[in-house]
N, C-alpha and C positions, 0 to 999 in steps of 0.2 A: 622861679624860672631863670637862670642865667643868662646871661646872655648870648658865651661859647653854647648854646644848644640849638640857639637860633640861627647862626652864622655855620656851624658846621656845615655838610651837604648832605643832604638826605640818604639815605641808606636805599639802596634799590630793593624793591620791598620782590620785584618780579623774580630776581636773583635769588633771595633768601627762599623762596617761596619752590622756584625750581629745586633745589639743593635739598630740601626738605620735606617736600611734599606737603601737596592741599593740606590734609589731616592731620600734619605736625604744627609742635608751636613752633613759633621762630625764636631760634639763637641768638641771644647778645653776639657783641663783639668780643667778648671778655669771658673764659671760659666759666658755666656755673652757674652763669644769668641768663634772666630771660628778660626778653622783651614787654615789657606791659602792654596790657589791650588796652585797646582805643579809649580815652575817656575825653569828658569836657573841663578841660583846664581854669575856665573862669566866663564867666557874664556879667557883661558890661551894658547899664541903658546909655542908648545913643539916640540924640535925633527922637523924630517924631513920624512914624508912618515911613517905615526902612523899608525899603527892597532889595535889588542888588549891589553887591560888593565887588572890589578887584585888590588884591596886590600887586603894587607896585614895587619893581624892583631899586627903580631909581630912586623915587621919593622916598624908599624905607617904610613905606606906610601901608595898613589897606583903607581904601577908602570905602567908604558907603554912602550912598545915595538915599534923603533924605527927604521926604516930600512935604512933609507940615501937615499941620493939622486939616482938615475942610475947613474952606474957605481964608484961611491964615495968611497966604501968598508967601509961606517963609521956606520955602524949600532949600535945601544946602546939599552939599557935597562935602563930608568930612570924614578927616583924614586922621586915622587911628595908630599910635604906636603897639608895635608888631608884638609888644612883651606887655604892657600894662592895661593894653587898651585904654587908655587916653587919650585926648583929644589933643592932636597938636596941628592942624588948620584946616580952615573951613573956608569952602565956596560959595560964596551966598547967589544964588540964583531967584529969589522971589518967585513970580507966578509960574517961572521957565522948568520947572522941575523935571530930572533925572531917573530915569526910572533903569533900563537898562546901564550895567557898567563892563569894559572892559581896559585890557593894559597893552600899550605896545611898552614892552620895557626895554627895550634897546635904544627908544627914542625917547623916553620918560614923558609919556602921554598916557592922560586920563581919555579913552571914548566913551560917552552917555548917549543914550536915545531919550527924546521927549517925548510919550507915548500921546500924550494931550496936544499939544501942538506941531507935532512932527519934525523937530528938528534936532541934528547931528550935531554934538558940540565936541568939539577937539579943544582937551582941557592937558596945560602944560604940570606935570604932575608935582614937578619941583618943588613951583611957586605958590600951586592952587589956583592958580587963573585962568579964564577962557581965554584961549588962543583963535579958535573961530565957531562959528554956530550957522548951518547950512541948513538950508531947505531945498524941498524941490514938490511942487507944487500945493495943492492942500490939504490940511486934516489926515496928511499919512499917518498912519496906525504904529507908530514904531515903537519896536520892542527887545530883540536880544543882537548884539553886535558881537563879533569875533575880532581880533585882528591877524592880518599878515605882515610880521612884522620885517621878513625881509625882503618883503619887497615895497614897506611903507604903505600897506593898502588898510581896509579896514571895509564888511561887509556887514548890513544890517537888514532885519527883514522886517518888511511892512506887511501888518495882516491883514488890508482889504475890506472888504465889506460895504456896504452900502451902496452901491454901484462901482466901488474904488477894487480893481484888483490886487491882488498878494502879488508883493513887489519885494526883490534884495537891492537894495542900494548897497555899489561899489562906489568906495570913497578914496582917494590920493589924500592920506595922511602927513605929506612931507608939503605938496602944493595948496593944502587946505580946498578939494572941491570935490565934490561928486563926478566921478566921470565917468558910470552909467546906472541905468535903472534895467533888470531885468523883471521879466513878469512872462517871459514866452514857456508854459509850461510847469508852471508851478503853482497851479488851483488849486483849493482844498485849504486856503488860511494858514498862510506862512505863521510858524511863530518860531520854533528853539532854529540853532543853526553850527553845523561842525566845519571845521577846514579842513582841507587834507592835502599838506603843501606839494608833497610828492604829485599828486598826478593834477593839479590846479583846479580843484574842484571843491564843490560843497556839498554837507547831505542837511537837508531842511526838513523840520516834520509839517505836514497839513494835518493841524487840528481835526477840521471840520470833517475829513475823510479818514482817518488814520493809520497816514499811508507816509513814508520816507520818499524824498526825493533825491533824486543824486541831478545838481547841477555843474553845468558844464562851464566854467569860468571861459574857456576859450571860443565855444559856440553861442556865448550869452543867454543860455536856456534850458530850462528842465530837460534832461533826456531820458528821465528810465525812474519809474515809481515801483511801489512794493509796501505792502502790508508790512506794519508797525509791530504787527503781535500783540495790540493794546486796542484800549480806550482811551480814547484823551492822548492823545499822542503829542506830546507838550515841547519838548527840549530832546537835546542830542547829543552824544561825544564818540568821537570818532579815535581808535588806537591804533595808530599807523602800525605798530609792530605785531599784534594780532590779524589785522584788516579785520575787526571788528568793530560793530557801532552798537551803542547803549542807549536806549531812548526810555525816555521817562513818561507813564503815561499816566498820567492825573487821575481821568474817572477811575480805573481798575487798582491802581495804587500797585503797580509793576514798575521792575525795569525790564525791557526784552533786549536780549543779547542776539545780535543779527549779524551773519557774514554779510560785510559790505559786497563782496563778489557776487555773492548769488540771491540774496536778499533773504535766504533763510534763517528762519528764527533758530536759534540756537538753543537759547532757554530763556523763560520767563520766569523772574525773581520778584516775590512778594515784599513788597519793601514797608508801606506806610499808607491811611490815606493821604491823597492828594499829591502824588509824588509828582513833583515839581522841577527841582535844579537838579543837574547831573554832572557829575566834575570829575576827571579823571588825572590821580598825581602826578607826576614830570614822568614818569617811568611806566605808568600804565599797569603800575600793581593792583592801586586801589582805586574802587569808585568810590565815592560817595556820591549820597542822596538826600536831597532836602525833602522831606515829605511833610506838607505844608497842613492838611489836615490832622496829623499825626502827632504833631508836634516835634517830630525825633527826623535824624539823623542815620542814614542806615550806610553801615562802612560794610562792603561787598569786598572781599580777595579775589581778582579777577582771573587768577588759574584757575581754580575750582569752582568758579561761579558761587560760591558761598556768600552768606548773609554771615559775617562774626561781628557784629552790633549795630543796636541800635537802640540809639543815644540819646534821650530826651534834649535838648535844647533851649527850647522857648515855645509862644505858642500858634508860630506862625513860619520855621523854618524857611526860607525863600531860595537862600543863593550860598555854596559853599567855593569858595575860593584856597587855593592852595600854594603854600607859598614855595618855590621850585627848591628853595638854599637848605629850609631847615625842615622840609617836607608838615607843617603845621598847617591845621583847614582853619578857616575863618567862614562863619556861619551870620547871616544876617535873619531875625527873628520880628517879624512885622507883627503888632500887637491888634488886638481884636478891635474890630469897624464900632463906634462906639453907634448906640441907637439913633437914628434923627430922630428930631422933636416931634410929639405930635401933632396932627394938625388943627385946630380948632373945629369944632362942632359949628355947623353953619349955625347963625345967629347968635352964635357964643360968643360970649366977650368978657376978658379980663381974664385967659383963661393963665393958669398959674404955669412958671415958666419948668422944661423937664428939667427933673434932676440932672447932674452929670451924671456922664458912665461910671462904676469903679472904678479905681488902677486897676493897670494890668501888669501886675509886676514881673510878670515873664516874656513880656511881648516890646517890639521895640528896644532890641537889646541883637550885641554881636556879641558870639562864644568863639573861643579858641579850642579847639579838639586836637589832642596829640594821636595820630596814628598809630 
């Protein structure tokens, strides 16, 4: 892989695609050639028990969120060259572990969610260091963060439960605070969440109902729900040039393509099971899909609503990240739950200790996929 491949600017794939038609292939730039289909460019093991990833524009790097083994307390945040996938620096976080990741790259900040302890870390992406770490009251459920990044904000959703309700924490990125909690309106188990800078709003999906929400940044509150078109209605991406949103719905192993305007389904795309992350490239050509049960990668053309592949990865797909310059996905592959131990037979003793799990030589690994 060169280097000039990665620094170039990505090719507007929505452009080609208009000019050619859903049912064509796409044109090189270069008369004669064509473009190659989607493949996975290489796999890399990282870390221990990956979730989500982000590129960073400043740092040069993507980083991924690394949680350790059970019970290990070593959880990290490490930061991968964009071409080798190598390791060139880590966050050491111990028991504090990261689960959600996102990038404001204008300000070169890592944001992470603690989903265990509930807490917001604003991480300076440069250096790898915690710049601050925010809570706001207990045991919030947090899970996927967006940023705004010109306005310095950054939005994370809490999923509730237990008597605690689904909450967004809006965060002041530049002052390091939280400066508010909504929760008016948005029942149903917050989890994925889209921005949509133009009209200062969010669409959130609720798990638990599997219904889309459209909140209102300026009203601080859910205003207007609507069917997912799914099961499992998990994650979300909004394409301001369409006004359409793409949600990923786990049990059914869909994406449904929805007018944000009127909340009707558009089409539902059979992707994977467990479809998971949803990530759509700087231009809104292509989706991609992490489909977690599936192991693969499913790359959607968003003119034509088509499925042109999908992509084996690893064996736990989580979170595809996309990097804006040389339009490359970065795929995070969380590797299989190893058994716990058995328990002892009451009045047993000395009982022999469990084997380890196998490797999992697929799992626990970030892929590069060229679009």
């Amino acid at each position: 892989m060169s280097p000039s491949s990665l620094n170039h600017p990505a090719v507007s794939r929505r452009h080609l695609f208009a000019l050619l038609g859903a049912g064509a292939g796409i044109a090189a730039m270069r008369p004669g050639a064509a473009i190659a289909a989607p493949t996975v460019d290489r796999s890399v093991k990282v870390g221990a028990a990956l979730y989500e990833l982000a590129v960073n524009t400043a740092s040069n790097l993507v980083h991924v969120a690394a949680v350790g083994g059970r019970g290990a307390n070593a959880a990290k945040i490490i930061g991968l060259d964009l071409r080798t996938l190598e390791t060139r620096a880590i966050l050491e976080l111990g028991e504090d572990a990261a689960f959600g990741m996102a990038s404001n790259n204008r300000r070169g900040l890592l944001l992470a969610t603690g989903t265990r302890n509930g807490a917001f870390k604003i991480i300076d992406a440069r250096t790898s260091t915690l710049r601050a770490k925010l809570t706001h009251g207990e045991n919030a459920h947090l899970r996927e963060v967006v940023a705004d990044e010109a306005r310095d904000r950054a939005f994370a959703t809490s999923f509730g439960g237990r008597g605690r309700p689904s909450a967004i924490w809006v965060v002041d990125t530049a002052g390091d605070r939280i400066t508010n909690v909504i929760s008016e309106g948005i029942e149903g188990g917050i989890t994925g969440l889209s921005f949509d800078a133009a009209n200062d709003r969010l669409f959130v999906t609720a798990l638990t109902t599997n219904e889309v929400v459209e909140v209102s940044l300026t009203r601080n509150a859910g205003v207007r729900r609507f069917a997912s078109g799914g099961e499992g209605s998990i994650n979300i991406a909004f394409d301001p040039a369409s006004g359409r949103l793409f949600c990923a719905n786990q049990r059914s192993g869909t994406v449904t393509v929805l007018n944000a305007t009127s909340g009707e389904v558009i089409k539902s795309i059979e992707t994977g099971a467990g479809a998971l992350g949803v990530t759509l490239s700087a231009d809104g050509g292509i989706c991609t899909v992490a489909n977690r049960g599936a192991g693969t990668v499913s790359v959607i053309e968003t003119r034509g609503l088509t499925v042109v592949a999908n992509l084996a990865t690893g064996t736990h797909p989580n979170t595809v990240s996309i990097d804006p310059r040389s339009g490359l996905a970065y795929v995070s592959n969380k590797a299989r739950m190893p058994p716990r131990p058995p328990r002892p037979a009451p009045g047993a003793a000395g009982q022999p200790a469990a084997a380890p799990p196998p490797p999992d030589p697929n799992g626990d690994t970030v892929s590069i996929i060229r679009l």
